[in-house]
VMD Tcl script that draws the C-alpha trace (Angstrom):
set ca {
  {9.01 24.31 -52.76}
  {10.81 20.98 -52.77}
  {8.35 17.87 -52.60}
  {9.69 16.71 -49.38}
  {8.44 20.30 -47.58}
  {5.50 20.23 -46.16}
  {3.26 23.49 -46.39}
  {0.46 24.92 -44.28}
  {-2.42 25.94 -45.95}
  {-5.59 27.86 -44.12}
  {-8.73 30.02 -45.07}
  {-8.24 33.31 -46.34}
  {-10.62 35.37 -45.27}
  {-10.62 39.84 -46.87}
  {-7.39 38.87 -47.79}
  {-5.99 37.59 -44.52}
  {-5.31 34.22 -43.21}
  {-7.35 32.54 -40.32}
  {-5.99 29.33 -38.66}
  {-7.74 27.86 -36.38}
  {-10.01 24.66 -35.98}
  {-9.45 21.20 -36.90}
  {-5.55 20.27 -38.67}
  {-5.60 17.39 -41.16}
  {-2.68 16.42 -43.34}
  {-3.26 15.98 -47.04}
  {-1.21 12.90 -48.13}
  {-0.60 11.87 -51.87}
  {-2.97 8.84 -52.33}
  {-0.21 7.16 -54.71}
  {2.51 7.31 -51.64}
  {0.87 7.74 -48.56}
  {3.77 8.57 -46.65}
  {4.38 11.90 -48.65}
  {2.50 14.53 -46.87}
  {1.59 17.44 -49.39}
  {0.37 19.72 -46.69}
  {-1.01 20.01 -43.70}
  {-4.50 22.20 -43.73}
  {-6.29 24.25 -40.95}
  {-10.27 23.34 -41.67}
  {-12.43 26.15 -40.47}
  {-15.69 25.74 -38.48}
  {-19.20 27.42 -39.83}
  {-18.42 30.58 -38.17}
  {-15.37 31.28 -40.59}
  {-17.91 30.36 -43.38}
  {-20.37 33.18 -42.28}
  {-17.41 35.23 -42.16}
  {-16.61 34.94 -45.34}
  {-19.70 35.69 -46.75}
  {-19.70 38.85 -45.06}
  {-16.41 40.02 -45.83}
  {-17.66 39.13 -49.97}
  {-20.94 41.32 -48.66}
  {-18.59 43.81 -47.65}
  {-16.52 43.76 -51.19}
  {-18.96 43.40 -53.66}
  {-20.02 46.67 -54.55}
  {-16.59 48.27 -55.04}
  {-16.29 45.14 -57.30}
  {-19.49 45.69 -59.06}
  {-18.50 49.31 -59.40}
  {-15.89 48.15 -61.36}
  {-16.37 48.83 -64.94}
  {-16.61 44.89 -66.58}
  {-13.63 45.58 -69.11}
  {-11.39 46.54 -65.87}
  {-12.84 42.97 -64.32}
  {-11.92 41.54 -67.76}
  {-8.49 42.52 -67.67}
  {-7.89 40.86 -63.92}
  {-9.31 37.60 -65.42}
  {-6.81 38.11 -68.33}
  {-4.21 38.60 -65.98}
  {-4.80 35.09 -63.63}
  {-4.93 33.28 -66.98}
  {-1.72 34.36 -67.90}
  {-0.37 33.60 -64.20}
  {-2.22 30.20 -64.42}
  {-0.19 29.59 -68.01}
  {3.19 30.88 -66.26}
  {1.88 28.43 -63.46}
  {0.98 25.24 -65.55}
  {3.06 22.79 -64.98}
  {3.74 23.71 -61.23}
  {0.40 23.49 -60.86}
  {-0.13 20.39 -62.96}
  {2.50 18.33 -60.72}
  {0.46 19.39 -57.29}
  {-2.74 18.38 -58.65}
  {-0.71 14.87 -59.70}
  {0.65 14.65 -55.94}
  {-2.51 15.66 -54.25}
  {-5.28 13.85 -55.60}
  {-3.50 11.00 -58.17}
  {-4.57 12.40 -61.49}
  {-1.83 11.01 -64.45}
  {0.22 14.09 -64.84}
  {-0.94 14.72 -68.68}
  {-4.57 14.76 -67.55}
  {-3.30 17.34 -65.03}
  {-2.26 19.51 -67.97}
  {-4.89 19.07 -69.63}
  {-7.34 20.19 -66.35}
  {-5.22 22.71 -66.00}
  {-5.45 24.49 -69.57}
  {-9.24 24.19 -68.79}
  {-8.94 26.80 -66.43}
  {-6.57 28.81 -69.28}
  {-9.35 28.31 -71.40}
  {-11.83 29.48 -69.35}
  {-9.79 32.98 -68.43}
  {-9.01 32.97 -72.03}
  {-12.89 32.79 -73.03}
  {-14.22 35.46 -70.52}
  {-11.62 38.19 -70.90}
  {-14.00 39.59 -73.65}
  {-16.92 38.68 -72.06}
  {-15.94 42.04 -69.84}
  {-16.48 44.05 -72.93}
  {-19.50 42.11 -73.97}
  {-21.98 41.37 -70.95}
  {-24.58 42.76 -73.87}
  {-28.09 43.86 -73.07}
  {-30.31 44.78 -75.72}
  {-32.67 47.96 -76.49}
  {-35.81 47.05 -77.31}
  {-38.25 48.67 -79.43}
  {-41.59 49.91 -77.42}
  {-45.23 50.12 -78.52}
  {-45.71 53.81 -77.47}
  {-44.16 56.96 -79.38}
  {-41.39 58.88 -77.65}
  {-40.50 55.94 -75.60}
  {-37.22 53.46 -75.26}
  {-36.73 50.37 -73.75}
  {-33.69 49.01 -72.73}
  {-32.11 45.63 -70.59}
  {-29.23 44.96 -68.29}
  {-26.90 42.53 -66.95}
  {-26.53 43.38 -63.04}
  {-24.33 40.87 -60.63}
  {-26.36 38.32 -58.38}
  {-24.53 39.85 -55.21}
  {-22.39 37.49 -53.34}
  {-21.90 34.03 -54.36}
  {-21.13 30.76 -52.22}
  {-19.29 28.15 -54.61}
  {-19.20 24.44 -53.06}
  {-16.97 22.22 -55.47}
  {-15.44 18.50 -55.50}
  {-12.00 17.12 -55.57}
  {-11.97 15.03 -58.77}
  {-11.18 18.00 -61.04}
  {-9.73 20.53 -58.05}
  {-8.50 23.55 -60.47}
  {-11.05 23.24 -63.62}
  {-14.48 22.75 -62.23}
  {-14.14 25.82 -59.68}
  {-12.37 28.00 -62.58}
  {-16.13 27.45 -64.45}
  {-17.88 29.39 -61.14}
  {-14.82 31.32 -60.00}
  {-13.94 33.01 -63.44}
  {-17.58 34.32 -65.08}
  {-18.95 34.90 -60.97}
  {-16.13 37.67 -60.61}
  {-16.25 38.74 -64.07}
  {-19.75 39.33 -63.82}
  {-19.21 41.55 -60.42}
  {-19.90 39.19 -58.11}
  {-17.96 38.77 -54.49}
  {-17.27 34.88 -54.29}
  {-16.72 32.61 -51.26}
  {-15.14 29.10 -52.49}
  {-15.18 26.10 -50.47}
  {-12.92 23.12 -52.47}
  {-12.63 19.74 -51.31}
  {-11.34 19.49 -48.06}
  {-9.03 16.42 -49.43}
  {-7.44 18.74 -51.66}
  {-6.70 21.93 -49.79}
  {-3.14 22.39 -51.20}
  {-4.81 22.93 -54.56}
  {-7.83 25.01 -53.13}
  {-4.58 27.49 -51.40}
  {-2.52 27.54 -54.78}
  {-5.37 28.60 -57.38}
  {-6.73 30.93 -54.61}
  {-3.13 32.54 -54.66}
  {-2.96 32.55 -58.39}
  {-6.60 34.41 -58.53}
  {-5.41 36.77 -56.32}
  {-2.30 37.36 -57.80}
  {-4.57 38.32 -60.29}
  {-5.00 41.85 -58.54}
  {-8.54 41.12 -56.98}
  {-9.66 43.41 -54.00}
  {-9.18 41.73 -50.47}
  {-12.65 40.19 -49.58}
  {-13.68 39.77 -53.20}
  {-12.48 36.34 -53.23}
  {-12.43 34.37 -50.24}
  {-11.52 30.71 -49.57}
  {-12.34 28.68 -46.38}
  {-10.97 25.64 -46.14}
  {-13.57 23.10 -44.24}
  {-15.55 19.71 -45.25}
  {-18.97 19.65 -46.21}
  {-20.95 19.28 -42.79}
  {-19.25 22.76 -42.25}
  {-19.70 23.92 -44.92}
  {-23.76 23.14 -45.08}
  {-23.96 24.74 -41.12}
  {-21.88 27.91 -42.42}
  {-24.29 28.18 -45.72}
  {-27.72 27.63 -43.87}
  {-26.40 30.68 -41.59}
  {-25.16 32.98 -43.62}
  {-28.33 32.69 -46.05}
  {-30.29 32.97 -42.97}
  {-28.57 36.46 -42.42}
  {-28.96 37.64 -45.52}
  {-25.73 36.99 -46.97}
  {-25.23 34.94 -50.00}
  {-27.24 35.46 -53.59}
  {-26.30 32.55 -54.78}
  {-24.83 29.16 -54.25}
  {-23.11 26.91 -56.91}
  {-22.13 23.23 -56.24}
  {-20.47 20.74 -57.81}
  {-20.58 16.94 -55.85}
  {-23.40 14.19 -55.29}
  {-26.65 14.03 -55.81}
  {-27.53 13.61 -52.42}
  {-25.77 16.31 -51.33}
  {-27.20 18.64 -53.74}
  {-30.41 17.91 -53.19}
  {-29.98 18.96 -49.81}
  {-29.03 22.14 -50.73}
  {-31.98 22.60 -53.24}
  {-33.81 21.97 -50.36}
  {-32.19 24.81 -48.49}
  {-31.74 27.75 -51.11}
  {-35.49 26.97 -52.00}
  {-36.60 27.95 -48.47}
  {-34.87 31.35 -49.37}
  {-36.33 31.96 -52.62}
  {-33.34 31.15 -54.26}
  {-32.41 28.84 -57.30}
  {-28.69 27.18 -57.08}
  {-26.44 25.85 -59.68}
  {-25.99 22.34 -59.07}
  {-23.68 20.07 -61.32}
  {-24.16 16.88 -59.94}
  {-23.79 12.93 -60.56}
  {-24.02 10.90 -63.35}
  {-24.72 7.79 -64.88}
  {-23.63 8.14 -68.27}
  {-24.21 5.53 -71.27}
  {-22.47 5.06 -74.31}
  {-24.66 3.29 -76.78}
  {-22.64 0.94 -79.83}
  {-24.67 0.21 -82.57}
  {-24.44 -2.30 -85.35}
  {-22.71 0.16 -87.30}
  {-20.25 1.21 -85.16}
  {-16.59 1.85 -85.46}
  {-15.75 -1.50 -82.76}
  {-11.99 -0.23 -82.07}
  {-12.89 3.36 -82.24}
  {-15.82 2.82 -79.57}
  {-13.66 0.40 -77.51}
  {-11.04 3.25 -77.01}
  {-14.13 5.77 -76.29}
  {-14.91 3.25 -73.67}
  {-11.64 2.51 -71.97}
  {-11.25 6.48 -71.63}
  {-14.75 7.40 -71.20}
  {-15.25 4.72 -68.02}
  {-11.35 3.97 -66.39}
  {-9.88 7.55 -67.42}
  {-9.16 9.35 -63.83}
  {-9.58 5.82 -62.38}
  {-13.81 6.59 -63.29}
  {-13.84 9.29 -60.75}
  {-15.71 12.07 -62.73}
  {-18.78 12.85 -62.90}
  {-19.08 12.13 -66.51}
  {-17.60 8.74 -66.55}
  {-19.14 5.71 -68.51}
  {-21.89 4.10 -66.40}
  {-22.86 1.12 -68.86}
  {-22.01 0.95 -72.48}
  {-25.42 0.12 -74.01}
  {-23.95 -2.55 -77.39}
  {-26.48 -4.26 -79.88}
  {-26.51 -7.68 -79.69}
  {-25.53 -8.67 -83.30}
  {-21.85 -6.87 -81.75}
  {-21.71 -7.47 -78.56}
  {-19.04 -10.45 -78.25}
  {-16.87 -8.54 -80.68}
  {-17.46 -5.43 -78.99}
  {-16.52 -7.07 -75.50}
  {-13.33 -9.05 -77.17}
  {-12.00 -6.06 -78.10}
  {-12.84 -3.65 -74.75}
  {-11.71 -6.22 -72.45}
  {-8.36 -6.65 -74.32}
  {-7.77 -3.01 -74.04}
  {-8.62 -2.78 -70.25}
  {-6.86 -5.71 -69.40}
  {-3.29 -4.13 -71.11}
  {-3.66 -0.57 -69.55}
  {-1.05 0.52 -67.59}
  {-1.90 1.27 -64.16}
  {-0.28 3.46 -60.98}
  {2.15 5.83 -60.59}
  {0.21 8.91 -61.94}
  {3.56 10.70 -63.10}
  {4.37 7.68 -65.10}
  {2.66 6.70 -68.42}
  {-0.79 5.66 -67.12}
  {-4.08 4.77 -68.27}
  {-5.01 5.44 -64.64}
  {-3.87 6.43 -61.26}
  {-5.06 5.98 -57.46}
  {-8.40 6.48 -55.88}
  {-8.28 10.32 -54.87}
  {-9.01 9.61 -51.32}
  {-9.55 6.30 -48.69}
  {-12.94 7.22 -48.94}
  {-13.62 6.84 -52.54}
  {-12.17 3.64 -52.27}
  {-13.76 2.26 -49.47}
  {-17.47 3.17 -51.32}
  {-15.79 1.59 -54.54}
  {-14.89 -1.61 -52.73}
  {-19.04 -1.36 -51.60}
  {-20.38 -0.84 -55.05}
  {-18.29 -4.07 -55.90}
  {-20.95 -5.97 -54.07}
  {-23.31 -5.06 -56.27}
  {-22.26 -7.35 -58.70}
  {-24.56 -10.71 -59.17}
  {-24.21 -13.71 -59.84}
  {-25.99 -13.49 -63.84}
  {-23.23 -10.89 -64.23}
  {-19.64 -11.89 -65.97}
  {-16.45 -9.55 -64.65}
  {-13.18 -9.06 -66.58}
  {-11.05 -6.48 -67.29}
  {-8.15 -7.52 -64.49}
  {-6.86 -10.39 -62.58}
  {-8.46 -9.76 -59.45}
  {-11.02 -7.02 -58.79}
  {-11.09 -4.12 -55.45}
  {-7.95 -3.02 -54.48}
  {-4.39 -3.74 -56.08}
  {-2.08 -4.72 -53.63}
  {1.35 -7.04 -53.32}
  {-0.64 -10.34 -52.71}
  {-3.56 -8.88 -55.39}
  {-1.52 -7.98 -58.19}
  {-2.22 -6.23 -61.47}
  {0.24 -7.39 -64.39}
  {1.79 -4.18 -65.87}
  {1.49 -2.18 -62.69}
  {3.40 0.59 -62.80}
  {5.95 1.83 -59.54}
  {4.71 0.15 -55.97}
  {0.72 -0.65 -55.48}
  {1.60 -1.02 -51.63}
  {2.55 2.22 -51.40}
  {-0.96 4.33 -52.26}
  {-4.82 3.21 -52.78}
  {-5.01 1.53 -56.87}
  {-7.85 -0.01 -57.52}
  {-8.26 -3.13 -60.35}
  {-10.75 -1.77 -63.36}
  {-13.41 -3.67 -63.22}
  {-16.01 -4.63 -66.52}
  {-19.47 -6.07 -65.24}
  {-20.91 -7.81 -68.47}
  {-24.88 -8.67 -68.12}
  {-26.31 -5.80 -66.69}
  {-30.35 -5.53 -67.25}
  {-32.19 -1.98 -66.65}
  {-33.36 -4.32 -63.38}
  {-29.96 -4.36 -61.64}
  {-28.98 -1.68 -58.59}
  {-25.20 -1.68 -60.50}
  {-27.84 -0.42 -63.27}
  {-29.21 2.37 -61.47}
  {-26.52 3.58 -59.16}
  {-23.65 6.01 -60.18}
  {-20.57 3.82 -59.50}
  {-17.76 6.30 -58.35}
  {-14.56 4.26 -59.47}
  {-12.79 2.10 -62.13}
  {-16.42 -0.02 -62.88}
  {-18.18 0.11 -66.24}
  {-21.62 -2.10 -66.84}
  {-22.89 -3.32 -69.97}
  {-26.03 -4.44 -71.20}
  {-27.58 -5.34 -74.39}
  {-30.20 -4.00 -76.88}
  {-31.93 -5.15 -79.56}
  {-33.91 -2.33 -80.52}
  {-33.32 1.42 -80.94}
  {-36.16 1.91 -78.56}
  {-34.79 -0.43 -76.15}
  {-31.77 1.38 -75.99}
  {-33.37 5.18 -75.49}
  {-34.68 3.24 -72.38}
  {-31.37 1.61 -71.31}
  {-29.72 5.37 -71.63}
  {-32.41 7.09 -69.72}
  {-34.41 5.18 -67.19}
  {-31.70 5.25 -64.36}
  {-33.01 8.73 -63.82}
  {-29.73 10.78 -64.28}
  {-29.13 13.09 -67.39}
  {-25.53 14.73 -67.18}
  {-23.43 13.13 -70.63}
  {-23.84 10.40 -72.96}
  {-22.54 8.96 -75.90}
  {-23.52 7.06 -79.21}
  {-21.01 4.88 -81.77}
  {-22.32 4.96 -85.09}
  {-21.99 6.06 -88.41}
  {-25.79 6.61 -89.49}
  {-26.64 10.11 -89.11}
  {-30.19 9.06 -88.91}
  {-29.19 7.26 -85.41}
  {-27.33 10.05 -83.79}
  {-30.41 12.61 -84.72}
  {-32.52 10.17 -82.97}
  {-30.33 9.33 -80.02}
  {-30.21 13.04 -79.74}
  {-33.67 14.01 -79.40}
  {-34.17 10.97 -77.46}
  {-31.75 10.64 -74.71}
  {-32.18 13.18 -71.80}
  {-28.61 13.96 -71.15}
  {-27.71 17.52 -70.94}
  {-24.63 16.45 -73.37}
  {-24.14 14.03 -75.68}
  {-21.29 12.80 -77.94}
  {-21.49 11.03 -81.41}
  {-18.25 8.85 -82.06}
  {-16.55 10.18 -78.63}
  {-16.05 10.15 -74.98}
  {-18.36 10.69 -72.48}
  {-16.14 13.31 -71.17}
  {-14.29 16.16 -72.72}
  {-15.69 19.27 -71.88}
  {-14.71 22.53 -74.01}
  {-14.76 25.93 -72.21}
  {-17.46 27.95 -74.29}
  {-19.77 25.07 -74.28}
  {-22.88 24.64 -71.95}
  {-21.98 22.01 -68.95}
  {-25.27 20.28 -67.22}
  {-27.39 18.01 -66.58}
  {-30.81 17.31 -66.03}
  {-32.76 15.20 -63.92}
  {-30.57 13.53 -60.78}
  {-27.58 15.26 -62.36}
  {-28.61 18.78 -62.34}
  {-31.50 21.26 -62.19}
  {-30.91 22.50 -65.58}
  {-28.58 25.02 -65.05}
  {-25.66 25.43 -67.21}
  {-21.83 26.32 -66.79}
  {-19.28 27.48 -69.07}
  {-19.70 29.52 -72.15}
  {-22.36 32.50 -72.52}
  {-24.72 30.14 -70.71}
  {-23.28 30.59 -67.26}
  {-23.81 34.09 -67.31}
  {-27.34 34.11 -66.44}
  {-26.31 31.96 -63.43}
  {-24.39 35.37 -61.98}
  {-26.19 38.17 -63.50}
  {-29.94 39.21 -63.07}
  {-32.19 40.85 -66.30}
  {-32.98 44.06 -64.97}
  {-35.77 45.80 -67.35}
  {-35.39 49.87 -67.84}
  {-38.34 52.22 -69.49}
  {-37.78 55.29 -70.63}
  {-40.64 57.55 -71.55}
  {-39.59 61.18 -72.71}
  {-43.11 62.18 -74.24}
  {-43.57 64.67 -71.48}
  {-47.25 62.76 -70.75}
  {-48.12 60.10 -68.43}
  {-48.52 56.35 -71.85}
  {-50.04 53.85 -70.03}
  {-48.88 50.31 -71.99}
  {-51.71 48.16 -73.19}
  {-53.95 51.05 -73.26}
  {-52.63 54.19 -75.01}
  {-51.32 52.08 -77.86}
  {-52.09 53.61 -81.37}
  {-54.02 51.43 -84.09}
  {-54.09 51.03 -87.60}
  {-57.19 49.76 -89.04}
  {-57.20 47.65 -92.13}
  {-60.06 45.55 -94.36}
  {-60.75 42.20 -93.12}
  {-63.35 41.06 -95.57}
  {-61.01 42.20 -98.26}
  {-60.92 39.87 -101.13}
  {-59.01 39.91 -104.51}
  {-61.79 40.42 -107.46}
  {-59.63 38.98 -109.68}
  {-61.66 35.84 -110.97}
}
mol new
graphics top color blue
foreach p $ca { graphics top sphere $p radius 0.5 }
foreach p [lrange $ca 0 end-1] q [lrange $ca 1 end] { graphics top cylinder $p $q radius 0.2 }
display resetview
């Protein structure tokens, strides 16, 4: 497909198509006028649908011997690897990403396939040794049922691959609902996955926004219909929908906001932790969930630490996303226009740099350096807010965009508080070169991960991704960790004594000496 055609994307529902409902156009937010597709969104009945059509599938799937469902995720990694760069230059066109960052999101997914094609021959349980004679016990791995996966824009292909991949490897029938501003990429790793050779109805994609997709969830739990839900997006939102799996008994894996710190200590590395900064907090234009909030500096550095920070922000290259970027455009109007709105929260005890104007780069607001035509998508200028105290609402809000706080410590203990009392818990990082200091940031910070002497972000596929706090319930994706988001323990006994051993009671006992004592004196 040439990038002038426009395609028409829609839900696929058991492996069919369904149009119908409300048609938006996806346009690339770094040329406006380039339509990527055009996109049928579905209303909650479609979502319901879905779920039973996965309710339907799912225990064929199951009945699918795990090395068999290992082999199909072999097989979509190896598509998604024949795929990569196609796949890489849509995710570039459709949501703005810098087109080495989209190679990089993409070989997540790779990864991921690549991790749990094993997993199929794995999926251990473990026999375990009982109390009474002529007895076994034994555990299993079973599949949750039918899972509902909710999932953001900002990383379209790698974020769902984390539910999509270890849900179906573990037997599960999925239902995925991606970011209705990215439906071109929701319709192209759908395609891939089932290219894959999955069973009509065991995956199933509607294609709706998240109103929708909330009315079509609360239904089809209602009925009986989904075992679990995974989402990826705001804390708002996924509090909502803790709200609603909890009044069906049900616990949900939510990955959710973040506002991450990256602490510089005396010690530090400056140019090293200046580059983790610029990455960590303007990388993807600061549209990730585990973007740099405030960079948390000791005092005795902090000039030197801003000199050299504000120099490098101030000479990234900015704009077109296929040329050589630091950054491209906002992935959607609406990011912007709540970027523009956290702008105001900026004070008057606070010092900006980092551009030559801040909010959006335009014509008559230029940014030196820019790269291709700011008039003709949504850039935003990266924005440093020096001065921050724990006090400040730029402080304690997640800041979706190209904005990075910083505050000063003076104390160790001062800065555990800086890095924790906002309330969220998904990343963080710490610049030093004392291993005393990381060991203590460690143990002290409540992030879910952490990162000595790197980014903020930079996940790895067979490593637990979470958060705690306003960024998570605990819950954990990627690696071996995410499997006990899909599967259920299931306990078996197995007496063959030919008698009725009741535990606790029939249990044999060996009698020792208690008052024995060594006459040896």
């Amino acid at each position: 497909m040439s990038v002038t055609e426009t395609r028409n994307v829609a839900s696929i529902i058991g492996g069919q198509a369904r149009e119908g409902g409300t048609r938006v156009e996806s346009r690339n937010p770094a040329n406006l006028d380039e339509v990527v597709c055009e996109a049928w969104l579905a209303d909650a009945a479609a979502f319901a649908d879905a779920c039973r059509a996965a309710r339907a599938a799912q225990p064929g799937w199951a009945a699918t011997p795990p090395p068999v469902r290992g082999k199909a995720i072999g097989r979509i990694g190896r598509l998604v690897e024949d795929n990569k760069e196609a796949l890489a230059r849509l995710l570039t066109r459709e949501i703005g990403k810098p087109y080495p960052e989209s190679l990089g999101e993409v070989q997540e997914v790779i990864d991921t396939c690549d991790f749990f094609v094993s997993e199929g021959r794995r999926l251990y349980g473990q026999t375990v040794p009982s109390e009474l004679p002529d007895k076994q016990l034994f555990t299993f791995r079973n599949p949750v049922g039918v899972a509902a996966i909710v999932t953001a824009g900002n990383f379209p292909v790698a974020v769902p691959s984390w539910y999509l991949v270890p849900a179906l490897l573990c037997g599960n029938a999925v239902v995925w609902k991606p970011a209705e501003y990215a439906p071109a990429l929701g319709q192209a790793l759908t395609e891939l996955f089932l290219a894959g050779g999955l069973p009509d109805g065991v995956l199933n994609l509607v294609q709706c926004d998240g109103p929708t997709a909330f009315e079509g969830l609360e239904q089809a739990l209602s009925e009986g219909l989904v075992d679990k839900v995974g989402f990826t997006g705001s804390s708002a939102v996924g509090s909502r929908i803790g709200e609603l799996c909890g009044r069906h008994v049900q616990s949900p894996c939510l990955e959710l906001g973040g506002k991450n710190p990256l602490v510089v200590m005396p010690d530090a590395d400056l140019d090293l932790a200046a580059e983790g900064s610029l990455f960590s907090g303007f990388g993807t234009a600061g549209q990730r969930c585990t973007s740099l909030g405030t960079v948390v500096v000791h005092e005795s550095v902090h000039d030197e630490f801003m000199r050299r920070f504000t120099g490098l922000v101030e000479e990234a290259a900015i704009g077109d996303p296929f040329g050589e970027v630091l950054y491209g455009p906002m992935i959607h109007e609406r990011f912007q226009e709540r970027f523009l709105g956290w702008l105001e929260l900026i004070r008057d005890h606070h010092r900006v740099s980092g551009s030559s104007a801040t909010g959006q780069i335009t014509s008559s607001s230029p940014r030196a350096g820019f790269v291709g035509d700011p008039d003709a998508g949504i850039f935003c200028h990266p924005t440093i807010v020096d001065g921050v105290t724990i006090d400040d609402e730029l402080y304690r809000t997640e800041t979706f965009g190209p904005i990075v706080g910083v505050a000063s410590f003076g104390d160790f203990d001062e800065a555990i508080e800086l890095a924790n009392a906002h309330g969220y818990g998904l990343s963080s990082a710490i610049y030093t070169n004392d291993p005393r200091s990381a060991f203590r940031f460690r143990s002290g910070v409540t992030a879910g991960m952490v990162s000595v002497n790197n980014s903020t972000s930079g996940a790895e596929a067979h490593l637990p991704f979470g958060g705690n706090g306003k960024s998570g319930n605990g819950s954990r994706q990627s690696g071996i960790w995410v499997l006990d988001q899909f599967t259920r323990w299931q306990s078996l006994n197995w007496d063959y004594a030919g008698k009725l051993q009741k535990a606790q009671m029939d249990v044999a006992e060996l009698t020792g000496h208690a008052g024995f004592r060594l006459a040896w004196d």
